[in-house]
C-alpha positions as CSV (number, residue, x, y, z in Angstrom):
1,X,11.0,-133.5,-26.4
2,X,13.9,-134.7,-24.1
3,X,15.0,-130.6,-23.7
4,X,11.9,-129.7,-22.8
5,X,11.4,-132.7,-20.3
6,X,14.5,-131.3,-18.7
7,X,13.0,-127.5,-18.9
8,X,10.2,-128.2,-16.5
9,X,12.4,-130.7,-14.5
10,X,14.0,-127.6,-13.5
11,X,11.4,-125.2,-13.8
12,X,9.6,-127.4,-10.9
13,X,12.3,-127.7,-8.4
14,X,13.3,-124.2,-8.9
15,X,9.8,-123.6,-7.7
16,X,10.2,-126.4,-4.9
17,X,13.4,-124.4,-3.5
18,X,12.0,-121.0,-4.0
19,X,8.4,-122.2,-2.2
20,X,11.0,-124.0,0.7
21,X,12.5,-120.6,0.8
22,X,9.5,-118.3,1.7
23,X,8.4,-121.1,3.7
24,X,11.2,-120.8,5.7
25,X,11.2,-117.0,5.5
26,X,7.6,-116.1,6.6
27,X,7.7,-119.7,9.4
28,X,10.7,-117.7,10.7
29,X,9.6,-114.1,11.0
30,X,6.0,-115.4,12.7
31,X,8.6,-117.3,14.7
32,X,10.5,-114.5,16.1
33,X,7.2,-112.0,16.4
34,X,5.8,-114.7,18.8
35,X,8.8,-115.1,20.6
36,X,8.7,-111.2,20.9
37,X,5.1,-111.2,21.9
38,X,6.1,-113.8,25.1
39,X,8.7,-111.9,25.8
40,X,6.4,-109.2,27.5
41,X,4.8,-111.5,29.9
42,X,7.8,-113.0,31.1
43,X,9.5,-112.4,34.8
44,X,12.8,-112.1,35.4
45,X,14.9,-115.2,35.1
46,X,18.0,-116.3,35.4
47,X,19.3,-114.9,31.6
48,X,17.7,-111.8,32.8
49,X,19.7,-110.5,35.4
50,X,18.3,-107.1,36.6
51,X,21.6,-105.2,34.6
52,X,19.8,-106.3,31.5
53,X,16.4,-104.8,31.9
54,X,15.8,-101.4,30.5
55,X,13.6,-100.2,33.0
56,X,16.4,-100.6,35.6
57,X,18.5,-98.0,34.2
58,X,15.3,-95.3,35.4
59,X,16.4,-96.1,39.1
60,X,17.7,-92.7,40.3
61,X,16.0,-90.6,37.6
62,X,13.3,-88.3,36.6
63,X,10.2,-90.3,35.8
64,X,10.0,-90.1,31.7
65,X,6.3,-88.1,30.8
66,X,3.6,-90.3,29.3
67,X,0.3,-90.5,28.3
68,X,-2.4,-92.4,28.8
69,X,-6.0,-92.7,28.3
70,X,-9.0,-93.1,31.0
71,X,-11.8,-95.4,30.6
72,X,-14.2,-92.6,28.9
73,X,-10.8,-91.6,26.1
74,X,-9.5,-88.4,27.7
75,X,-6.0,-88.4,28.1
76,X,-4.5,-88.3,31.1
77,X,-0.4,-86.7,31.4
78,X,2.0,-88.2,34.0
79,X,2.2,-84.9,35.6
80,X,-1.2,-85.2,36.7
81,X,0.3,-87.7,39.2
82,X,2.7,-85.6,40.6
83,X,1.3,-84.4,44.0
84,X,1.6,-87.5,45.4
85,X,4.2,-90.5,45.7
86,X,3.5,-93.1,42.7
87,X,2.9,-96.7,42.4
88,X,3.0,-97.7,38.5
89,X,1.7,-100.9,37.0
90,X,2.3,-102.1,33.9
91,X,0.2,-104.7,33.7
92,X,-2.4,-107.4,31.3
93,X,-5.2,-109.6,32.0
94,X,-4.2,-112.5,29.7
95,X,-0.4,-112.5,32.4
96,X,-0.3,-114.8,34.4
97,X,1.9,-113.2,37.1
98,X,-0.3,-110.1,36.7
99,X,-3.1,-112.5,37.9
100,X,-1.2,-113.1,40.9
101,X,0.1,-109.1,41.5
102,X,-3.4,-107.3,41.0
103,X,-4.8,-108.5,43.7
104,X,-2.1,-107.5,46.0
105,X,-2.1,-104.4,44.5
106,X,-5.6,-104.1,45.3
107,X,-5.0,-104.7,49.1
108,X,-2.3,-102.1,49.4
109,X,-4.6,-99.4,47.5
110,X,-6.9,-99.9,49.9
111,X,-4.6,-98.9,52.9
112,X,-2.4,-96.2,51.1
113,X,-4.7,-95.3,48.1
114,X,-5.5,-92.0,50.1
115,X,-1.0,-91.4,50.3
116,X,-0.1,-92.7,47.2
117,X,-1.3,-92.4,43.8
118,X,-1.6,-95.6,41.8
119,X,-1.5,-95.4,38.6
120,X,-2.5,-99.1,36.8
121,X,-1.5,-99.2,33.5
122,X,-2.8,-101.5,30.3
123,X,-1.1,-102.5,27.9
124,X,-3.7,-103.0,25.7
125,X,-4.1,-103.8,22.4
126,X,-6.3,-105.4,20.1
127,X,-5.6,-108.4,18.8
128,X,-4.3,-110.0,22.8
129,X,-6.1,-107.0,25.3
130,X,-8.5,-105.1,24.0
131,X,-9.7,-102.6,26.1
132,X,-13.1,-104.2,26.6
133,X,-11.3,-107.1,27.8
134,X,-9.5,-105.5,30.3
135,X,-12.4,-103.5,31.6
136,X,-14.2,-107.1,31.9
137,X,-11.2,-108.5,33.9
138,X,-11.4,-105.6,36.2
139,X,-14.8,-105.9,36.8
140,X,-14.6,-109.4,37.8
141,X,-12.4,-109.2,39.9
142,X,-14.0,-106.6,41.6
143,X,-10.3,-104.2,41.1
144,X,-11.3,-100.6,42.5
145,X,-8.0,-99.7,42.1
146,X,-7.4,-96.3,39.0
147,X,-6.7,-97.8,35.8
148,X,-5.7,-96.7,32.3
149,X,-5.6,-97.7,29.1
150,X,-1.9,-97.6,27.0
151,X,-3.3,-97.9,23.7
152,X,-0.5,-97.3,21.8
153,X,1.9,-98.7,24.4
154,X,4.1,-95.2,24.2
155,X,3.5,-94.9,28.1
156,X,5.4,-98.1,27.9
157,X,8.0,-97.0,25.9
158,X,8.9,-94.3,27.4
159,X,9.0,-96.7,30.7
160,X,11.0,-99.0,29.0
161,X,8.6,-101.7,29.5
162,X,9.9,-105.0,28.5
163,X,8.5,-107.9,30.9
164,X,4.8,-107.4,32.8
165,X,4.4,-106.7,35.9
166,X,6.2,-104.1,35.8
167,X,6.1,-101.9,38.7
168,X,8.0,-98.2,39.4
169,X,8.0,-97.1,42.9
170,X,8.3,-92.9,42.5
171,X,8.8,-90.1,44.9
172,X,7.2,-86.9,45.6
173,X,10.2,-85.8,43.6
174,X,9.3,-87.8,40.6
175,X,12.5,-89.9,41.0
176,X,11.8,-93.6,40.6
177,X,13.1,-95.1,43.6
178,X,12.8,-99.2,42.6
179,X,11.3,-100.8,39.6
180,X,10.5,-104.8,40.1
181,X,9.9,-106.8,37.0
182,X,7.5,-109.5,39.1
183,X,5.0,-110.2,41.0
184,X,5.3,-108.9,44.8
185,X,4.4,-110.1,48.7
186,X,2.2,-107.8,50.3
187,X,4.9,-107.4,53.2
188,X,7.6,-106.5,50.6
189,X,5.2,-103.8,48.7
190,X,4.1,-102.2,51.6
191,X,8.2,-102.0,52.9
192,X,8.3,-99.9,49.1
193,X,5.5,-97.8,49.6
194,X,6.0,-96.6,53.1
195,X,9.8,-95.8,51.7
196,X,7.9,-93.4,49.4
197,X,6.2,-91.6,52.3
């Protein structure tokens, strides 16, 4: 009787340590996922000095090709940008510094939409943007501004897209000029654009 008193005794806190253990396992993984979720909507900051963002290293080079989707599901290539500078925007509704960039954007398209092509990228997905949620946000906000859809996000892989906004300033050469990883002033945008022109 006593041995088998002391069989569960340790029968139950090896199942206490190995239920701790997953705990700790599964609370961590979820932990580091979110982290990496909120790492997309962040701006720079002081830990992220501009040598350590991906999308810096396209300065000076060929635009990477990409694909993205319209809002009827044809795809659309990058090289259907090319006779014309481009503005790209990697952007989503739920960002708060997208919030405050869009309608900037907006402005400028209106001036230099006719120069410039701007090509507004989603980053949609569907458990935090669907695409109908996006579409809605656009429509609200009364955005005329071209806009796509990145379903699978490879258009921001292959842009190295790690914080939103992310915006690539590129030349009638296809060279990305500048890439800024936040929002912008109207004045300092429009300084970008005409150096496109």
């Amino acid at each position: 009787m006593e041995k088998s008193h002391k069989w569960w005794v340790i029968s139950a806190c090896c199942v206490f340590v190995l239920g701790i253990s997953s705990f700790g396992y599964f609370y961590s993984k979820a932990q580091a996922e979110k982290a990496q979720a909120a790492k997309v909507a962040e701006p720079t900051t002081e830990e992220n000095t501009e040598e350590e963002i991906k999308a810096m290293e396209l300065i000076g080079q060929q635009l990477p090709e990409f694909t993205v989707t319209d809002s009827k599901g044809q795809e659309v290539s990058s090289q259907e940008f090319y006779d014309k500078p481009m503005i790209i925007v990697d952007w989503a509704s739920w960002c708060a510094h997208c919030q405050k960039h869009l309608p900037v954007i907006q402005k400028v398209y209106e001036e230099y939409g006719d120069k410039i092509n701007f090509v507004m990228i989603n980053l949609t997905d569907e458990a935090d943007e669907p695409q109908s949620q996006a579409e809605s946000y656009i429509k609200e906000q009364k955005f005329t501004f071209p806009y796509f859809f990145d379903q699978s996000q490879t258009a921001a892989d292959s842009l190295m897209v790690e914080y939103i906004p992310t915006t690539y300033f590129v030349d009638k050469n296809h060279i990305v000029k500048q890439v800024s990883v936040s929002e912008l002033e109207e004045k300092e945008l429009k300084e970008l654009l005409d150096s496109l022109l």
